[in-house]
C-alpha positions, 0 to 999 in steps of 0.5 A: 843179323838181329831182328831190327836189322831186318824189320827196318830193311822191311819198312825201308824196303816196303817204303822205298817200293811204294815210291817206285811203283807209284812212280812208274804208275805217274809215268803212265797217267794221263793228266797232271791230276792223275799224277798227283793222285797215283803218287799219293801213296808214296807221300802217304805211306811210303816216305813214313814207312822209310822214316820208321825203318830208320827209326827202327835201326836206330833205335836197335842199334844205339837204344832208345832215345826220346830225341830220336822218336820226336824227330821220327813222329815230327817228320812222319807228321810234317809229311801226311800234313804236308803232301795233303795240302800240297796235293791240294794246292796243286790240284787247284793250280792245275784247273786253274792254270788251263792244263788240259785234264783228261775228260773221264777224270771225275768228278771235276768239282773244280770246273763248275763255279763257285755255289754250284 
């Protein structure tokens, strides 16, 4: 087994680790916002560790392509842009939409008014 092959099962496997245990730990919260925030680190760390795991075996395996890093910066890019915005979003939405929120959760900017 050469060297690549076992750090891109490293990376991948460290990813695909992160995933599950902040899955498991957004079984067990208590309210939509604590979901999204114990889920943060798979969409943080964990998916971008498996996109450089593939990277890694790629490269090893066929050598070094420029295409191939582009794709791999742009993905990990799209992903910590993305689920930023999107936790955002979600965070908003979830005020907003009335769900109940778990009274120790603070701080809870978003249920004072605006300017307060």
């Amino acid at each position: 087994m050469a060297v690549y092959e076992i750090l891109a099962s490293v990376l991948i496997l460290g990813g695909a680790l992160l995933v599950l245990l902040s899955s498991v730990a957004m079984v067990r919260s208590r309210d939509a916002l604590q979901m999204m925030n114990v889920f943060s680190p798979a969409t943080g760390m964990g998916l971008p560790l498996v996109v450089v795991g593939v990277w890694v075996h790629l490269t090893g395996r066929d050598g070094f392509d420029w295409w191939v890093l582009a794709v791999s910066l742009v993905t990990n890019v799209s992903l910590v842009i993305v689920s930023s915005l999107a936790s955002n979003t979600l965070a908003r939405a979830v005020y907003h939409s009335g769900a109940p929120v778990d009274p120790r959760t603070d701080p809870q900017d978003l249920a004072r008014p605006p300017g307060e």
